[in-house]
VOGU-605255 format. One line per 4 residues: number of its first residue (from 0); their letters; for each residue x, y, z of C-alpha. Coordinates in nm, 4 decimals, padded with zeros to 6 digits. Example, Ala and Ser with C-alpha at 12.3 -4.5 7.8 and 13.67 -1.06 7.14 Angstrom:
REM residues 2
0	as	01.2300:-00.4500:00.7800; 01.3670:-00.1060:00.7140
//
This chain:
REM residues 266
0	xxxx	-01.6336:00.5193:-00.7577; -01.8306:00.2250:-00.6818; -01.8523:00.0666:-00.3289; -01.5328:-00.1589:-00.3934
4	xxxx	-01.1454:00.0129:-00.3405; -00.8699:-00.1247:-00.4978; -00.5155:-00.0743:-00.3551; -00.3673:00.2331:-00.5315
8	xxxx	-00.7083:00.3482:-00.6518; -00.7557:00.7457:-00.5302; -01.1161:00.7576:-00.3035; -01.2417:01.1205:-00.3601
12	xxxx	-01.3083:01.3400:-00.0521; -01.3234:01.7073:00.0853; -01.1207:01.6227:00.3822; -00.8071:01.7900:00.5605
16	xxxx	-00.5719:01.5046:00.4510; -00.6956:01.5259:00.1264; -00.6138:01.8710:00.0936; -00.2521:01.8591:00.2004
20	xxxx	00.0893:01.8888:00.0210; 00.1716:01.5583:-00.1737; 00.4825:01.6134:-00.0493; 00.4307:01.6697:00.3434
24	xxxx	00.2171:01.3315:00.3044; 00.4826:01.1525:00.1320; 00.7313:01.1814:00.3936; 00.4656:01.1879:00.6537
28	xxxx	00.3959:00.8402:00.5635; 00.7323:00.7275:00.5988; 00.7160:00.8840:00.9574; 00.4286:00.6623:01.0040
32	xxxx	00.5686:00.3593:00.9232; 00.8526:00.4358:01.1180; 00.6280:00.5195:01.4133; 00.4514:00.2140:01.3804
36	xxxx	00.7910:00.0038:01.3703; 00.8468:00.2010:01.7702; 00.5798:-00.0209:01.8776; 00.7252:-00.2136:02.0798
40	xxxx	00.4811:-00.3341:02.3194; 00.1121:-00.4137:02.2711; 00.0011:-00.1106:02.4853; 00.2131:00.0939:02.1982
44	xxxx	00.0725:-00.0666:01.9125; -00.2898:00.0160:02.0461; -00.1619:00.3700:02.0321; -00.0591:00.3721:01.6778
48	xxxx	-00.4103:00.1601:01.5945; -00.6316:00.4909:01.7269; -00.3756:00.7245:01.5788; -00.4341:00.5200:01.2295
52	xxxx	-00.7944:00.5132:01.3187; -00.8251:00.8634:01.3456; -00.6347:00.9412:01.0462; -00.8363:00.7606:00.8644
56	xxxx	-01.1593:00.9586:01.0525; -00.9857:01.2641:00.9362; -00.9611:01.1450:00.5632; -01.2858:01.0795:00.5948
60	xxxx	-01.2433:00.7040:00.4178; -01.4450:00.4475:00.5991; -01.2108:00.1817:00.7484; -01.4396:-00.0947:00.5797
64	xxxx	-01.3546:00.0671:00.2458; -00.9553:00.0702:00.3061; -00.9594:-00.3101:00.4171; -01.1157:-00.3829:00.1305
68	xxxx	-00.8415:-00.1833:-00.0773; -00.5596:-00.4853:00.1347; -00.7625:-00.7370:00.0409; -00.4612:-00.8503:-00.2166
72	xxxx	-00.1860:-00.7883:00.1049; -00.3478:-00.9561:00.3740; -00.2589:-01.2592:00.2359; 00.1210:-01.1034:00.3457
76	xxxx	-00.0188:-01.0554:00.6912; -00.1586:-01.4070:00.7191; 00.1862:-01.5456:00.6147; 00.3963:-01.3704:00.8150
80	xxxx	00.1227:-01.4443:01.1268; 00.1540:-01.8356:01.0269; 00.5406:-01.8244:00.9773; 00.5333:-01.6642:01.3863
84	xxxx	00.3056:-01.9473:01.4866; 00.5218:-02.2015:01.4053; 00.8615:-02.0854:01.4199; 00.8385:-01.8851:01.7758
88	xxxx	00.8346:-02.1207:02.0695; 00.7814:-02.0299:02.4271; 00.5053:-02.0698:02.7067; 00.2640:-02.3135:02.7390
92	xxxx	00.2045:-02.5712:02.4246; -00.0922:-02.5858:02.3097; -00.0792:-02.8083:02.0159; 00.2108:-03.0011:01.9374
96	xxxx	00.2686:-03.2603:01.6181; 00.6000:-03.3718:01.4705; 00.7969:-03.0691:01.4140; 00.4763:-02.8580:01.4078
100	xxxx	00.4739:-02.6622:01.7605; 00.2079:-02.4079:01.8600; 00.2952:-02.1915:02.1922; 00.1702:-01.9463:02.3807
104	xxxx	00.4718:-01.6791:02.2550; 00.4045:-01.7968:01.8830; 00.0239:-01.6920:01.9004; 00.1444:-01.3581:02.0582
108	xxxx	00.4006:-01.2886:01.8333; 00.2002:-01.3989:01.5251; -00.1202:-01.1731:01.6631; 00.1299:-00.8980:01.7162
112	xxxx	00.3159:-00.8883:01.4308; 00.0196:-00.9445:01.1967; -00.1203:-00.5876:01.3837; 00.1940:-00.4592:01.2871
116	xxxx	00.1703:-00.5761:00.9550; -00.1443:-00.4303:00.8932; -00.1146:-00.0687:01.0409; 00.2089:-00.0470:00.8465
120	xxxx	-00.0342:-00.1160:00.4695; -00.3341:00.0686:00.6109; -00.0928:00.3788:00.7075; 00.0963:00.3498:00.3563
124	xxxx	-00.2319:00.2945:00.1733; -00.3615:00.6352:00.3355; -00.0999:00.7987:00.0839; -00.2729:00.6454:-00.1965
128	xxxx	-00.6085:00.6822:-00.1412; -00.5986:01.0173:-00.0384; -00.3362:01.1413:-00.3295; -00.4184:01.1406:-00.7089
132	xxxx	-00.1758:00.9738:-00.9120; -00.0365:01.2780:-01.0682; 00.0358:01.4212:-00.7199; 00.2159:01.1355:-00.5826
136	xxxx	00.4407:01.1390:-00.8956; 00.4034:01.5550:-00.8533; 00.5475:01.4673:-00.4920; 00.8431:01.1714:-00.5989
140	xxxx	00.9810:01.4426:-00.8568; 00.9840:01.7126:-00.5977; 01.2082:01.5325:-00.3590; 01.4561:01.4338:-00.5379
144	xxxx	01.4729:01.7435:-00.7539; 01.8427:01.8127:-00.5555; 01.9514:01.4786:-00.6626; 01.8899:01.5655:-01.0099
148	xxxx	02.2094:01.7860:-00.9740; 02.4402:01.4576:-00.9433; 02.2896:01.2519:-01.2367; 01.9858:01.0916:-01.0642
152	xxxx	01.6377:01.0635:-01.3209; 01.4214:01.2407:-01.0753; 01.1767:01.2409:-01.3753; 01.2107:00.9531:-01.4874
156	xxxx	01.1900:00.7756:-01.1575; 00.8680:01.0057:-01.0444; 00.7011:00.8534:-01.3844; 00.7611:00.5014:-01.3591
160	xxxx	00.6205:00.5565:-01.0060; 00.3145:00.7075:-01.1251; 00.2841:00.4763:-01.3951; 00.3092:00.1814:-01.1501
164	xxxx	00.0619:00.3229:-00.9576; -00.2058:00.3893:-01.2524; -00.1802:00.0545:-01.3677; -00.2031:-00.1603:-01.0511
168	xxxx	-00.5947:-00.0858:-01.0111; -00.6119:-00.1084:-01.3727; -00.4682:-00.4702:-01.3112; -00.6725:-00.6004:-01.1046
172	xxxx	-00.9906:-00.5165:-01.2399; -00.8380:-00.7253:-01.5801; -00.8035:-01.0268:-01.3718; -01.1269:-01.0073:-01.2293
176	xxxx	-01.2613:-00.9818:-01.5884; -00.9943:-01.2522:-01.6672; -01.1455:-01.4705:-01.4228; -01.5152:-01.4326:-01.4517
180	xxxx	-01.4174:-01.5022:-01.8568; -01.2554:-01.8048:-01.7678; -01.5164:-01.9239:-01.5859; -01.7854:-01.8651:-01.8230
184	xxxx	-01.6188:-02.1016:-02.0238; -01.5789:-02.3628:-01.7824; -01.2403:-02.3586:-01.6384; -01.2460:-02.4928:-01.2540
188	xxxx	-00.9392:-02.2971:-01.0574; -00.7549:-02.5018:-00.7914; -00.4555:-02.3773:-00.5898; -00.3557:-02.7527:-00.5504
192	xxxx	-00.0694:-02.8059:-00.7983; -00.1331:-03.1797:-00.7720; -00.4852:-03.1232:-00.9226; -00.4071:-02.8768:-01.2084
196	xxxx	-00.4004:-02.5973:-01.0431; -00.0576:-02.4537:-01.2280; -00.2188:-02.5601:-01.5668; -00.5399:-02.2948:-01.4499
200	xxxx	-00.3517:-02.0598:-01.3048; -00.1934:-01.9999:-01.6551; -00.5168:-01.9242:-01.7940; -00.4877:-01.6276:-01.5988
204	xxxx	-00.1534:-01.5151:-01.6006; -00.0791:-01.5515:-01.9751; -00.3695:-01.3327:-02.0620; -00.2812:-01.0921:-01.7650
208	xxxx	00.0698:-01.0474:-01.8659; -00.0479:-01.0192:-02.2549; -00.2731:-00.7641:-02.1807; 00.0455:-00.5332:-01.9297
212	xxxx	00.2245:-00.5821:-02.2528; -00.0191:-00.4729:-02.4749; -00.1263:-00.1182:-02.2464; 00.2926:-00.0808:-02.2384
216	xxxx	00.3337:-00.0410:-02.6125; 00.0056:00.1416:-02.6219; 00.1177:00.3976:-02.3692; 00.4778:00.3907:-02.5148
220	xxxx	00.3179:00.4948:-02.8739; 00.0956:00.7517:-02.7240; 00.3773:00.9086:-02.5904; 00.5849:00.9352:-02.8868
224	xxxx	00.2832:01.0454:-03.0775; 00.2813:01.3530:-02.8142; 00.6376:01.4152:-02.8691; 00.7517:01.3673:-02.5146
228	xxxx	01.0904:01.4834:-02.4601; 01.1034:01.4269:-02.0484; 01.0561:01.7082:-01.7834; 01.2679:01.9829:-01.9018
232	xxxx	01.0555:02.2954:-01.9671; 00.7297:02.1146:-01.8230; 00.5237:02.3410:-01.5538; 00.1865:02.2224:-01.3490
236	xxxx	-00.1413:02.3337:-01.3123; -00.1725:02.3908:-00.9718; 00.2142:02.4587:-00.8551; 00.2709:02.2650:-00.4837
240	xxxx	00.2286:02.5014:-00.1635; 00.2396:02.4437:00.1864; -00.0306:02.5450:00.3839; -00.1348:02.5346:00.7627
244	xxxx	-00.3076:02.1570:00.6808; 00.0489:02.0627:00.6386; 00.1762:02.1718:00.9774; -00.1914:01.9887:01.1722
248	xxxx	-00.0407:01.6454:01.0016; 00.3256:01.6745:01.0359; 00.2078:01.7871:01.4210; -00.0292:01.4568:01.4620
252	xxxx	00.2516:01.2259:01.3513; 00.4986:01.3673:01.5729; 00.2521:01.3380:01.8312; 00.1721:00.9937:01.7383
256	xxxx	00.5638:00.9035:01.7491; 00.6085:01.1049:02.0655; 00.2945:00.8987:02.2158; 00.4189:00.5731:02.1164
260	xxxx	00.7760:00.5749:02.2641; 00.6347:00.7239:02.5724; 00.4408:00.4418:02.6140; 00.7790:00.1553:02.5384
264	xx	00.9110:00.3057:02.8389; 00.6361:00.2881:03.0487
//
């Protein structure tokens, strides 16, 4: 793997969290997120920041690397941050113009929930990059194998999953090759739809979405080629266990949780 993640893209590693059940770190990183929405209070949020932090130690993924794997959500972050500046009034004004207001309470609540934000994508990232996409869709299948019993596609729903996830890196590497092709040719990209910018954005997206239909029928024919029938009668590899990894993470989380709300109150 080269120096530059992508979001979804698996980072290889002999770490603890890489060598844990898909399925403990699926639902662990729901207890994350839910962790991280307990944060009620700056002090809190700090907490969950080191916890993330030393996940991520753990994982043994530099932090550098998985902010480069946001890079396409922060502009989420920075929206939501903006939308907070200007919409949540209270305090001292420090800038004020028309209907445009900037307070002391909107720059907390912006800086606060753009943390938020962010630990919330770096702790659901974690899953990705330290879970192959066959073990994530491994995992989805798993869980809601006893739903299976009342009709639900468990298969089907764990493929599309890991099929999502297999193409998104795939994705974005096309539109950087779109780009750098449309610029070798001269095209000049401008977000200003006044200037032509929806005219250049098209050169991207038409070829972008050309090429997501062309790898669909390409992986649709491969599969019929290979006779694939769905997941009855299909067995793995390496069959899912639980191990004592499993128990140090789902114990870390908890503590993290624990930690958190201990904090709120105080």
């Amino acid at each position: 793997m080269g120096d530059r993640a992508i979001i979804g893209q698996y980072w290889p590693a002999e770490s603890l969290v890489h060598a844990m059940d898909p399925r403990v770190k699926f639902l662990l990183s729901l207890g994350l997120m839910a962790a991280v929405f307990c944060a009620a209070t700056p002090a809190s949020l700090a907490v969950a920041a080191l916890f993330v932090a030393a996940f991520y130690a753990a994982s043994r993924i530099p932090l550098l690397q998985a902010v480069r794997a946001l890079a396409p959500l922060l502009v989420l972050v920075v929206l939501t941050a903006l939308l907070n500046v200007l919409f949540v009034q209270g305090g001292t004004v420090y800038f004020e113009f028309g209907i445009i207001c900037i307070s002391e309470k909107g720059i907390q609540s912006a800086a606060f929930i753009g943390c938020r934000l962010l630990l919330l994508l770096m702790g659901m990232s974690l899953l990705t990059l330290t879970t192959t996409t066959l073990d994530i869709t491994a995992a989805f299948e798993r869980l809601l194998a006893p739903a299976a019993r009342i009709g639900v596609p468990a298969h089907e729903l764990g493929m599309i999953l890991g099929i999502a996830l297999r193409f998104l890196p795939q994705f974005m590497t096309e539109l950087g090759v779109i780009y750098r092709a449309q610029v070798s040719r001269g095209a000049h990209f401008n977000v200003n739809p006044f200037k032509g910018g929806v005219s250049t954005l098209t050169a991207l997206m038409v070829p972008l979405f050309a090429s997501a239909f062309r790898h669909a029928e390409t992986l649709s024919a491969a599969m019929e080629a290979r006779c694939y029938h769905g997941g009855a009668g299909r067995t793995r590899l390496v069959p899912l266990r639980l191990t004592w990894r499993d128990g140090v993470g789902t114990a870390a989380v908890l503590a993290m949780a624990a930690a958190i709300i201990i904090v709120n109150f105080l």
